[in-house]
C-alpha positions as CSV (number, residue, x, y, z in Angstrom):
1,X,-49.7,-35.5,-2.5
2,X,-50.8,-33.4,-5.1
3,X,-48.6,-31.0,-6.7
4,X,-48.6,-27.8,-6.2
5,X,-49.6,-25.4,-9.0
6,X,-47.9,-21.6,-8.8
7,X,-50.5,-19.1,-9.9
8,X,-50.4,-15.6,-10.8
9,X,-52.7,-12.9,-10.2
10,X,-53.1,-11.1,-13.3
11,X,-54.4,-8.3,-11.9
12,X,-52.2,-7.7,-9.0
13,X,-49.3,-7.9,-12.0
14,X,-50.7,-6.2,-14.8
15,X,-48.8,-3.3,-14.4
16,X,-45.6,-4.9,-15.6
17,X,-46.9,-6.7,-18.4
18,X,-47.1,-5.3,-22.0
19,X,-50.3,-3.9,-23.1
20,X,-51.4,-4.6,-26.5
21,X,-53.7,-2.9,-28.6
22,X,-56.9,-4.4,-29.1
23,X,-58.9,-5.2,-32.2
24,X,-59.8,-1.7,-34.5
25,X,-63.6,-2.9,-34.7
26,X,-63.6,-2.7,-30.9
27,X,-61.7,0.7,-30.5
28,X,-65.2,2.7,-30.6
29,X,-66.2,5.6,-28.8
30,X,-69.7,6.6,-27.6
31,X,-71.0,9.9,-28.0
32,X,-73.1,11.9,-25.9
33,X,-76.3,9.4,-26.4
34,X,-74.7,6.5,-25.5
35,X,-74.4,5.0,-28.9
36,X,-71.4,3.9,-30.3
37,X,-69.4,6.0,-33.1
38,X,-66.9,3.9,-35.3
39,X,-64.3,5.9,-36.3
40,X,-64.0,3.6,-40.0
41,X,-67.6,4.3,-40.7
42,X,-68.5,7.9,-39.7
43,X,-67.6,10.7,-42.5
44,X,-66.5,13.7,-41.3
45,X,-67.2,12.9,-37.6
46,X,-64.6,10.6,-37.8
47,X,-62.3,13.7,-37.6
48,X,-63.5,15.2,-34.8
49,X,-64.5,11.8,-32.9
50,X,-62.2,9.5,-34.0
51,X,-60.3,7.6,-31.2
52,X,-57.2,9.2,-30.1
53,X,-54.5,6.5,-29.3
54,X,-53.0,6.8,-25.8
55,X,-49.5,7.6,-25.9
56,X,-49.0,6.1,-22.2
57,X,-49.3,2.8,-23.6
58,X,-46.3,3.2,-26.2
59,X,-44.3,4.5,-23.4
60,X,-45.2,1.9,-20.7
61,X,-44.6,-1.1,-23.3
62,X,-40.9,0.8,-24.1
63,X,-40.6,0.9,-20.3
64,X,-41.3,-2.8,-19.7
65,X,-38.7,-3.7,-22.5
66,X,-35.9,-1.2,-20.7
67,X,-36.6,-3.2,-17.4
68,X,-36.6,-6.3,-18.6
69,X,-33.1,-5.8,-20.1
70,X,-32.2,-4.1,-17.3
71,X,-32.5,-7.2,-15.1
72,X,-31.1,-9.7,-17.6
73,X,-27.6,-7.7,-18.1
74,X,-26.9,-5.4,-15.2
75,X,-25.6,-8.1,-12.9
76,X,-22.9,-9.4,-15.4
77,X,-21.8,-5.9,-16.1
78,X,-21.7,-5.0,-12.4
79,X,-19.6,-7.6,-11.9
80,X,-17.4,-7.0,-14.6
81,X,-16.8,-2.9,-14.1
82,X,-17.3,-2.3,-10.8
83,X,-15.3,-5.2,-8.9
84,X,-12.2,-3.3,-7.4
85,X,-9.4,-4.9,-8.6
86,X,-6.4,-6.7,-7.2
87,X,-2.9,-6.8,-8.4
88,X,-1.3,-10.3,-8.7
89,X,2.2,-10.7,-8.2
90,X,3.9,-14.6,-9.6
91,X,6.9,-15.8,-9.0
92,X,9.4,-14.0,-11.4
93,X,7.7,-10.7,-9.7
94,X,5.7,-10.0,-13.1
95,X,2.1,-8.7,-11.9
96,X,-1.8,-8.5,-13.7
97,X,-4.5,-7.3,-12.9
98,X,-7.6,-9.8,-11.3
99,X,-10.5,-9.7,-9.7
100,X,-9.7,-12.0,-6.4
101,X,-12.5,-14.5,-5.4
102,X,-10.5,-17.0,-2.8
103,X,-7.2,-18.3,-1.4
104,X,-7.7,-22.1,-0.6
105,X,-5.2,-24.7,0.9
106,X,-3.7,-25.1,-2.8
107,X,-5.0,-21.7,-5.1
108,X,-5.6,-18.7,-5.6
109,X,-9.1,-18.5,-7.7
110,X,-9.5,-15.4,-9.8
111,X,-11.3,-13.7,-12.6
112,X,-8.5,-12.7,-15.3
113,X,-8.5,-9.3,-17.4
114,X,-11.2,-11.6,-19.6
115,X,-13.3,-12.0,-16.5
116,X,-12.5,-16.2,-17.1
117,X,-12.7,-18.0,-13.8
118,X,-8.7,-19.4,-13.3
119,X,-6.8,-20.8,-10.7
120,X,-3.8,-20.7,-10.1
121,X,-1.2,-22.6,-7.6
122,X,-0.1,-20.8,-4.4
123,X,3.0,-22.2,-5.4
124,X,3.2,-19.6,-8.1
125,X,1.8,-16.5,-6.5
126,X,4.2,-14.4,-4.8
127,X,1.9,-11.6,-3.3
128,X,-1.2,-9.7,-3.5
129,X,-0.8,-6.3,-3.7
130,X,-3.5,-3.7,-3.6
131,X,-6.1,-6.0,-2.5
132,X,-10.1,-4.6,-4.0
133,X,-7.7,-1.2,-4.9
134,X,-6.9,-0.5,-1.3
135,X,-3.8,1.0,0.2
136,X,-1.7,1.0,2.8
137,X,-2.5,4.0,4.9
138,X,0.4,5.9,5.8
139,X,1.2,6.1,9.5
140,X,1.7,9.2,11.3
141,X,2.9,8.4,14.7
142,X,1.3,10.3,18.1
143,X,1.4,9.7,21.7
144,X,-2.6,8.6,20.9
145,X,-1.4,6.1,18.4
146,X,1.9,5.3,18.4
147,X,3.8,2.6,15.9
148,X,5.5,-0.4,17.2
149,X,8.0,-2.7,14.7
150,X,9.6,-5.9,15.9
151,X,13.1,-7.3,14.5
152,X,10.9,-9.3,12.4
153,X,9.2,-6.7,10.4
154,X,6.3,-6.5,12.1
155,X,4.7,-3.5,12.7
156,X,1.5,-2.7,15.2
157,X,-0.4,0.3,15.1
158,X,-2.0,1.5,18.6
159,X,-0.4,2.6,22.2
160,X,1.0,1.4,25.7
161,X,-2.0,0.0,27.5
162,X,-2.9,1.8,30.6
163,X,-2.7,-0.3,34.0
164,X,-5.4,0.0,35.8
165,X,-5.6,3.0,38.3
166,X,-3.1,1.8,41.9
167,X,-1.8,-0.9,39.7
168,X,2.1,-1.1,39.3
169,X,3.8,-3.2,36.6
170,X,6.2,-6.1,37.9
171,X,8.3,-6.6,34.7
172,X,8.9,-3.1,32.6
173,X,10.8,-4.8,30.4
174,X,7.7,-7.0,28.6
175,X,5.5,-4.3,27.5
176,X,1.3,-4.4,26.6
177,X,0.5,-2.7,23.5
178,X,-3.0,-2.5,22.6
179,X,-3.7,-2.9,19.2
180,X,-7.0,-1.7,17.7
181,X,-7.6,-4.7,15.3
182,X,-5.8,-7.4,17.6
183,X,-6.4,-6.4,20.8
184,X,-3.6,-6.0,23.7
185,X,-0.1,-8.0,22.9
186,X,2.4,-8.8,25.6
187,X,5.9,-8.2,23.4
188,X,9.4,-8.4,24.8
189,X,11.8,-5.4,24.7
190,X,14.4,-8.0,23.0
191,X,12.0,-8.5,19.9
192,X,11.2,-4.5,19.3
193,X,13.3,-2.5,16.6
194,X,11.5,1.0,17.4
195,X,8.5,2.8,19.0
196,X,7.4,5.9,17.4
197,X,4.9,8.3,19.2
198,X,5.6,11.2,16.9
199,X,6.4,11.4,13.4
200,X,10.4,11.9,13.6
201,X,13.4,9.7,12.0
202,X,16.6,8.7,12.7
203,X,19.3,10.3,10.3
204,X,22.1,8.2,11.7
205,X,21.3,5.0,10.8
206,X,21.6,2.0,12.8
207,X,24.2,2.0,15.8
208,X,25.0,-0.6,18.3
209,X,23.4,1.5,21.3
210,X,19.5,2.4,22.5
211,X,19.0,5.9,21.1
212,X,15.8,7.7,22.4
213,X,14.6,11.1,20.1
214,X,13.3,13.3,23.7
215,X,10.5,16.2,22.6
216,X,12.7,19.0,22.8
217,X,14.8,17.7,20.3
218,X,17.6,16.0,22.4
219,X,18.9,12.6,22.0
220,X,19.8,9.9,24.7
221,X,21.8,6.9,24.0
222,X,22.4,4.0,26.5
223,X,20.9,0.6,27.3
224,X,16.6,0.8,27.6
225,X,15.5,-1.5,30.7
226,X,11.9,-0.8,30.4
227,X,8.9,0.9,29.0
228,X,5.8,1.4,30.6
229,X,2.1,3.8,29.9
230,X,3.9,6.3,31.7
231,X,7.6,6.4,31.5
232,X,10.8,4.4,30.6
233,X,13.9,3.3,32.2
234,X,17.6,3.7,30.9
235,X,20.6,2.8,31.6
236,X,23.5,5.5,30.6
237,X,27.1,5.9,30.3
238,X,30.1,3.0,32.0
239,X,28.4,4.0,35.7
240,X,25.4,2.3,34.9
241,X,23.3,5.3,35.4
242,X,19.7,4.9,36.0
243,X,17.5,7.8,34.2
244,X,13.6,7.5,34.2
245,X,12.2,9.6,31.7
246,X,7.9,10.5,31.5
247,X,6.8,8.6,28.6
248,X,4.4,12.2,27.3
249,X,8.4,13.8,26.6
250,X,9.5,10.8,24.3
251,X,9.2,10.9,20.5
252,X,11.0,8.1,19.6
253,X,12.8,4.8,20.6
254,X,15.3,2.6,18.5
255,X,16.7,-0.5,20.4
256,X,19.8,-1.9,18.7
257,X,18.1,-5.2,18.6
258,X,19.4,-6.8,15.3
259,X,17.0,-7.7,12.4
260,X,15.9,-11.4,12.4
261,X,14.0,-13.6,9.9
262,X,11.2,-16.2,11.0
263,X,12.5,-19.8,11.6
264,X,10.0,-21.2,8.7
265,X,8.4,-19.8,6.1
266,X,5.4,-17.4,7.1
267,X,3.2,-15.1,5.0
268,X,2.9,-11.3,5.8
269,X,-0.1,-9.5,6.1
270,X,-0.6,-5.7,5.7
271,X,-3.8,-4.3,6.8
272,X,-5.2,-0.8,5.7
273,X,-4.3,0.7,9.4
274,X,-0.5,-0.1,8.9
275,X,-0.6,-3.0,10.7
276,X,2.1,-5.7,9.3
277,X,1.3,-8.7,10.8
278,X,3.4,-12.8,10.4
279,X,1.3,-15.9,10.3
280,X,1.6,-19.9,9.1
281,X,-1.3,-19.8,7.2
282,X,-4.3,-17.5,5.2
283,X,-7.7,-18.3,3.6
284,X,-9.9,-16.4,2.1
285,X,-13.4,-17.3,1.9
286,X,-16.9,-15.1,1.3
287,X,-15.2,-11.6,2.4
288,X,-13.3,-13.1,5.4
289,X,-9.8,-13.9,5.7
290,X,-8.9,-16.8,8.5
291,X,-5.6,-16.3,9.6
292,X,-4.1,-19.3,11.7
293,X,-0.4,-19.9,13.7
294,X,0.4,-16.1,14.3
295,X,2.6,-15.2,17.6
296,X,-0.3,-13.9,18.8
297,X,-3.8,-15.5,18.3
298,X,-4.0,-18.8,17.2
299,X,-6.5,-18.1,14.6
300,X,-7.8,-14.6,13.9
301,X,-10.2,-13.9,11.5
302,X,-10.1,-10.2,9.9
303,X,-12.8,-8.8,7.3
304,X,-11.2,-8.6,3.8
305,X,-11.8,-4.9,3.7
306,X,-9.1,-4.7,6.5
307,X,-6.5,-6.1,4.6
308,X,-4.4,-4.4,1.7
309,X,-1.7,-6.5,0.9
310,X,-0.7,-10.4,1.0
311,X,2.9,-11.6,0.7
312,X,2.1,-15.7,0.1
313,X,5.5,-17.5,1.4
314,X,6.7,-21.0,0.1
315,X,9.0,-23.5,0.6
316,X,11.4,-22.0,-1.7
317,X,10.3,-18.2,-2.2
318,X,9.6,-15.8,-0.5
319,X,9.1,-11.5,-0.4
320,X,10.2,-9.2,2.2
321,X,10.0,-5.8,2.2
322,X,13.1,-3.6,0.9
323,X,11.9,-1.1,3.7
324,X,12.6,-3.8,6.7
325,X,16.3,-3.9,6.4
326,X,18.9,-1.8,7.9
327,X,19.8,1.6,6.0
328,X,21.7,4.0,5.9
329,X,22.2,7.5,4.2
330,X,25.8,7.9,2.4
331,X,24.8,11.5,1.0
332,X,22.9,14.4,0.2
333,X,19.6,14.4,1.5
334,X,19.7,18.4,1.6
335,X,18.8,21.2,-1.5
336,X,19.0,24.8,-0.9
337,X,20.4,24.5,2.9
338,X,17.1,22.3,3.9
339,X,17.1,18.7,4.9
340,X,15.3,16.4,3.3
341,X,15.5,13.1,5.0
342,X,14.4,10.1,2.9
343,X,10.9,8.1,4.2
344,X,11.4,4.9,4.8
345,X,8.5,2.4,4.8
346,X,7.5,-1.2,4.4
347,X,5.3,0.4,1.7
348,X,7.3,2.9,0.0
349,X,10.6,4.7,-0.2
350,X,10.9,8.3,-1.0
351,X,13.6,10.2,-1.9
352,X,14.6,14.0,-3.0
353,X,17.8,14.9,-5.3
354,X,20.4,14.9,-4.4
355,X,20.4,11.7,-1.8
356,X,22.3,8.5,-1.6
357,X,20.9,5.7,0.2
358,X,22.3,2.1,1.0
359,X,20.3,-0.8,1.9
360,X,21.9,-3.9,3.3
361,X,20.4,-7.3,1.6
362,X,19.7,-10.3,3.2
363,X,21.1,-13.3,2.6
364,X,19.8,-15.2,-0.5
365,X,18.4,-12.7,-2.2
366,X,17.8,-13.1,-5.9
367,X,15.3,-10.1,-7.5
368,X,14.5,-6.6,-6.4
369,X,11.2,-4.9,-8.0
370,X,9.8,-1.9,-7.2
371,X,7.8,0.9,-9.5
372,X,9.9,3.9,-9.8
373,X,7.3,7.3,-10.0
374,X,7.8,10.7,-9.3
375,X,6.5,12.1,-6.5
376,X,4.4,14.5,-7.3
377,X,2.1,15.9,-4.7
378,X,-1.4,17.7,-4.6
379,X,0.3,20.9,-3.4
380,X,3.0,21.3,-6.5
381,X,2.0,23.8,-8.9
382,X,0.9,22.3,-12.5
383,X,3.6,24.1,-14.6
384,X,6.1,23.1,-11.7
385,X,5.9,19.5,-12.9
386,X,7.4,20.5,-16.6
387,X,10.5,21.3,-14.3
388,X,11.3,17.9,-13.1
389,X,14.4,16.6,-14.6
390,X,16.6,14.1,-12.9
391,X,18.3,10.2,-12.8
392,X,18.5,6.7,-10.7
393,X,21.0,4.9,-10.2
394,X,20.7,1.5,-8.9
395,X,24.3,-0.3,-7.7
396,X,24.7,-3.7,-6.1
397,X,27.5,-3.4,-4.2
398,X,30.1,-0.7,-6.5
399,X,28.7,-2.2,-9.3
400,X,26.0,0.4,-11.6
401,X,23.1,-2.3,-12.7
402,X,20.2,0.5,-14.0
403,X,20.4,3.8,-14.6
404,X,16.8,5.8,-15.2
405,X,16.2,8.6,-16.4
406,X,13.0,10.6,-15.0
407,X,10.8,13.9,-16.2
408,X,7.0,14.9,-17.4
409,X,6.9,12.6,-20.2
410,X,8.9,9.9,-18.8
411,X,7.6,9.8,-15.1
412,X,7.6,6.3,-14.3
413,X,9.9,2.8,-14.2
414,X,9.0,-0.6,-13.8
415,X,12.4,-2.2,-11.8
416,X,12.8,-6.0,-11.8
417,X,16.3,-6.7,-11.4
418,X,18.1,-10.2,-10.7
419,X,20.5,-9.9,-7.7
420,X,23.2,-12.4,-7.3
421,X,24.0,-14.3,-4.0
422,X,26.9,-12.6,-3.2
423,X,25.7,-9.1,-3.1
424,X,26.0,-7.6,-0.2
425,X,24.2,-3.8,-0.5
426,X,22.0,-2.3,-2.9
427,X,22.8,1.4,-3.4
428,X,20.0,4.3,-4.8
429,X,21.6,7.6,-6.4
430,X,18.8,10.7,-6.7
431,X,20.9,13.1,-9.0
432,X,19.5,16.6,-10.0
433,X,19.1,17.4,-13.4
434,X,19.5,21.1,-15.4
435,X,16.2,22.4,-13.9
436,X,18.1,22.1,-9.7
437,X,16.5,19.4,-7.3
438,X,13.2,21.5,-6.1
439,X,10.8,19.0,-8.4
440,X,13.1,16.6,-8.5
441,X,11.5,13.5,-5.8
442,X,11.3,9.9,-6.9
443,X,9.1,7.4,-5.0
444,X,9.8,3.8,-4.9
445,X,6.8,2.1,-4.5
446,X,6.0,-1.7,-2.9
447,X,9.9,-1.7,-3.4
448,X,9.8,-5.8,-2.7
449,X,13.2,-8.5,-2.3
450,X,13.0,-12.1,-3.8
451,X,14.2,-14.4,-1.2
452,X,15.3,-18.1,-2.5
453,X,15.7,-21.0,-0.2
C-alpha cells in the first residue's frame, strides 16, 4: 500500500505563514508607461517613486510570532493559574494546597504547589476540603426545602414527598423524603435527629423527650409517632394523648434519638447543596466521583462539581465533624438585652461574646483542628472592624489548653490540638474585650475531631 503523503496547500495557508521580503533588485515599481523605475538607479525620482515598504507586513509577521507563542505556552499556564484548588488535609491534620486529579483504590494523585505530579497513599489523607475552591452552601431551612439529619450525621436537603392525590400512608412512622441529588429515601423515625422546615434552633440543648418548635412560637414535647407531607402525630403527657398537628404550622422537630457512629469505617461526603452523605467507598475519575455501598443507592455517581468536601476514613483514622455531637450552651449568648444564639453546623460554628459552649467528644478522640476567624460580615461598617477586641478559650474538660487572643491585626488562628482519651467535653469561652462585645464574633471554621481506632 503506498503511504500516504500529507500535503499542504500553500495558498489556502498563506495567511499564517511569515512573509519575507523579497530580493531589492526585484522591489521595482512601474510608472505610468509601464516601464519599470528602480528605485537604486533613478536620481531624484528615486525620492518621489521609490518603493514605499508596507507596514502590514511587519505587523502580520509580529502577529504570526505572538500566535505562535501563544499556542506553545498558554496551555501549561492555564493549567497552572487557573485550576481551582483543593485543600489537602493528612493525617496529623496539617493541610496544603493541590490541584486534585484522582482518588484511586490506593491514592490520591495530585499536582503539588510546584505543579509536580505526586501521589500520595489514601492511608495518609485525612480529608479533602474545599474541593476546586467550592463551599459548603449554607442551609436555610423552609417548608419548600426542608433539612433532614440522621443520628449518624447525615444530613439531606429537600422535603416530605407528596402521596399521590386519594393516597393514604400505611406506616407514618417511615417517612419519604425527596432529595434533589438522590432522589426519594424511605428513612425511619428511629434514625432521624431533626427536621428543620424553617431556620430556627433549639436553645435547650439536647433532652430526653421529642420537642417540636410550632409557627407561632410554642413548643410541644412528647413522644413523635409519625410524620407525613401533611401533618404529624404525637404522643403527650402520662395519658398517652394523641395530638395531630398540620405539617404547614411546624418549624422544627428534634427526636431524642441518641447519636450513633457507623459499624465500620465509612467516608463522608458533603455536596455543595448541604447534603452530607455516608458511603464504603469513593473514586474519582475524569470529573466524576463513583460512590459505592451507601444506605441508599448501591452505587451513585455524582459530578465533581457537586461535591465540596471529602472526609477519606481508614482502618485506624478517621474525621467527624465537631458540629455532629451533642451541645450545649453553659452561658452568655446575649449583649445589650439581645440573644445571640450560637450556629451550629457540620461546616462551621459561630459564636458572639460573651458565650459559652460545651461539646461532648466521642470516644477515642485524639486531635481537634479548626481555623479560628473573625466573623466579619459584608454589612459591618469598615471602621467598626478596628473595634473588635476579644479572647478564646479552649478547655477539655476544667482544664484551659489554648487561649487566643483576637482583633484587626490578629484576626485569625490556626487550632490543632491533641486531645487525650479520657476527655470527656471540650469547652469554647467568647470573652469581650475593652471595646464591649458588638464586633466581637469568632467563627470556627471546618472545626473537624481525629478519631483513632
Amino acid at each position: 500500500m503506498k503511504p500516504q503523503t500529507l500535503e499542504m496547500n500553500t495558498d489556502k495557508h498563506r495567511r499564517f505563514l511569515p512573509s519575507f521580503p523579497r530580493r531589492r533588485e526585484s522591489c521595482g515599481m512601474h510608472n505610468a508607461a509601464g516601464k519599470s523605475v528602480d528605485s537604486r538607479l533613478r536620481g531624484n525620482d528615486a525620492r518621489t517613486l521609490a518603493p514605499i515598504r508596507n507596514p502590514k507586513s511587519k505587523i502580520r509577521n509580529l502577529l504570526v510570532v505572538f500566535i505562535c507563542g501563544s499556542l506553545l505556552f498558554t496551555p501549561k499556564v492555564s493549567a497552572q493559574t487557573q485550576q481551582p484548588l483543593t485543600l489537602l488535609v493528612d493525617d496529623n491534620l496539617q493541610y496544603q494546597s493541590v490541584g486534585l486529579e484522582s482518588i484511586t483504590e490506593s491514592a490520591i494523585g495530585f499536582f503539588d504547589s510546584n505543579w509536580s505530579y505526586q501521589q500520595l497513599s489514601r492511608q495518609r489523607v485525612l480529608q479533602l476540603r474545599n474541593i476546586e475552591a467550592r463551599h459548603i452552601e449554607p442551609v436555610i431551612p423552609s417548608q419548600r426545602l426542608a433539612l433532614l439529619t440522621l443520628t449518624d450525621g447525615q444530613q439531606f436537603v429537600g422535603r416530605m414527598q407528596q402521596l399521590p392525590e386519594g393516597a393514604t400512608q400505611t406506616d407514618s412512622s417511615l417517612i419519604t423524603w425527596q432529595s434533589p441529588i438522590l432522589g426519594p429515601l424511605k428513612i425511619s423515625l428511629d434514625r432521624v435527629k431533626s427536621i428543620y422546615l424553617a431556620p430556627i434552633d433549639f436553645r435547650d440543648g439536647q433532652q430526653t423527650d421529642d420537642r417540636i418548635q410550632l409557627a407561632n412560637g410554642d413548643q410541644l414535647k412528647g413522644f413523635l409517632l409519625g410524620v407525613t407531607d401533611q401533618e404529624i402525630e404525637l404522643e403527650i403527657g402520662d395519658q398517652a394523648t394523641v395530638a395531630k398537628l398540620p405539617l404547614d404550622q411546624v418549624h422544627a422537630i428534634r427526636l431524642a434519638n441518641p447519636v450513633t457512629t457507623p459499624d465500620k469505617p465509612q467516608h463522608r461526603l458533603y455536596l455543595v447543596d448541604g447534603t452530607v452523605l455516608l458511603c464504603d467507598d469513593v473514586l474519582l475519575s475524569h470529573q466524576m466521583l463513583t460512590v459505592t455501598g451507601s444506605h441508599w443507592h448501591q452505587i451513585t455517581r455524582l459530578p465533581m462539581r457537586e461535591v465540596a468536601r471529602i472526609d477519606l476514613a481508614s482502618r485506624t483514622q478517621q474525621l467527624t465533624a465537631l458540629g455532629s455531637q451533642p451541645h450545649k450552651l453553659l452561658a452568655g449568648a446575649q449583649a445589650f438585652g439581645v440573644d445571640f444564639p450560637p450556629t451550629v453546623n457540620v461546616s462551621a460554628v459561630s459564636m458572639q461574646a460573651p458565650t459559652t459552649l460545651q461539646f461532648d467528644l466521642p470516644s477515642d478522640v485524639s486531635r481537634f483542628a479548626a481555623d479560628a476567624v473573625i466573623d466579619w460580615r459584608s454589612t459591618d461598617p469598615p471602621r467598626a472592624r478596628n473595634w473588635t477586641d476579644f479572647s478564646l478559650t479552649v478547655k477539655l474538660d476544667d482544664k484551659v489548653v489554648l487561649e487566643l487572643a483576637f482583633n484587626s491585626k490578629s484576626p485569625q488562628h490556626r487550632i490543632n490540638l491533641p486531645i487525650s482519651h479520657d476527655s470527656k467535653q471540650i469547652t469554647f469561652q467568647v470573652t469581650p474585650g475593652l471595646n464591649g462585645p458588638v464586633m466581637d464574633r469568632v467563627k470556627l471554621v471546618e472545626p473537624v475531631l481525629l478519631i483513632e481506632r
